[in-house]
C-alpha positions in Angstrom: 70.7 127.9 97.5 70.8 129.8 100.7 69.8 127.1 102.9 72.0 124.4 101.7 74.8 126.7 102.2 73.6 127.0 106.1 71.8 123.5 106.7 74.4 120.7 108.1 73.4 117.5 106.2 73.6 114.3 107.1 76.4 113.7 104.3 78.6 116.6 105.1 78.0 115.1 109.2 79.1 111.5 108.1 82.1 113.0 105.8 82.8 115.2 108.5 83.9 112.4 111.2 85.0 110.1 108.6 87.5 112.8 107.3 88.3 113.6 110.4 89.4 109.6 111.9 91.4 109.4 108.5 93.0 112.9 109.0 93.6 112.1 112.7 95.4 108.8 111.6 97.6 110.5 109.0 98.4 113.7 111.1 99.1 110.7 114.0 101.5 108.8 111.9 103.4 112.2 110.4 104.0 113.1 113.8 105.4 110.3 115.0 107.9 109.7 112.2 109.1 113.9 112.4 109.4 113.4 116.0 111.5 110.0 115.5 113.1 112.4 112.8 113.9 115.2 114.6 115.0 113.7 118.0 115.9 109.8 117.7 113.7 108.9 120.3 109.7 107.2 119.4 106.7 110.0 120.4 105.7 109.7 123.4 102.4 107.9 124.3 102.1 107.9 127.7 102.1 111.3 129.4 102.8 109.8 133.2 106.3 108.1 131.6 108.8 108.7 134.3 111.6 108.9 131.7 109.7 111.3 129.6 111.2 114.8 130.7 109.0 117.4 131.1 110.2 119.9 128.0 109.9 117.2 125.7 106.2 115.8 127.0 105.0 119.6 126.5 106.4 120.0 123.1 105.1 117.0 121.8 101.6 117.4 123.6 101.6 121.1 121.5 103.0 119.9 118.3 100.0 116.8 118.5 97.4 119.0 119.8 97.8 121.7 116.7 98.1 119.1 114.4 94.7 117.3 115.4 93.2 120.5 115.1 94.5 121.4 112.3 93.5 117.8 110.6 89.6 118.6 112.0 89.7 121.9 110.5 90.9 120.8 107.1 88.4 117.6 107.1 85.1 119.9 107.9 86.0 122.1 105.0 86.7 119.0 102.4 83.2 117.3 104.2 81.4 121.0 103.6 82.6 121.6 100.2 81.9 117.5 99.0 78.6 118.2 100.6 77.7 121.5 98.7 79.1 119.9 95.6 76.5 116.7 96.1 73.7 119.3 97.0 74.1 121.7 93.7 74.1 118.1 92.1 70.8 117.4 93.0 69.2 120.5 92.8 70.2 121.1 89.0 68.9 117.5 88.5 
């Protein structure tokens, strides 16, 4: 039990990214539409916009970046726990 607890399978690696594209997407989309929300404007998608002001281009660039890495954190702990969950599986089989 130890070492599928500590081995990185090939399924937990493939769940990994793909939870991570889908999280990325969603947590893409959600901020968008809060920023639209919260300040009337669309997000920002190119940094080097001359209309962009500065404040506004380092808020969003925070708010995205903690989301992202927020969405990769929570996606390699569903792609662990799927992949211990296939492992026991197979191991009681």
């Amino acid at each position: 039990m130890a070492q599928i607890e500590t081995e990185q399978t090939l399924v937990e690696k493939v769940g990994t990214l793909a939870l991570t594209l889908a999280a990325g997407w969603v947590a893409q989309k959600a901020v968008s539409m809060i920023w639209k929300g919260v300040t009337g404007n669309d997000a920002p998608s190119k940094a080097d916009d001359p209309e962009l002001d500065l404040v506004q281009a380092t808020v969003f660039a925070a708010v995205a970046a903690g989301t992202a890495v927020f969405a990769k954190r929570m996606a390699a702990r569903g792609a662990h726990s799927a992949a211990l969950r296939i492992a026991a599986r197979r191991a009681a089989l």
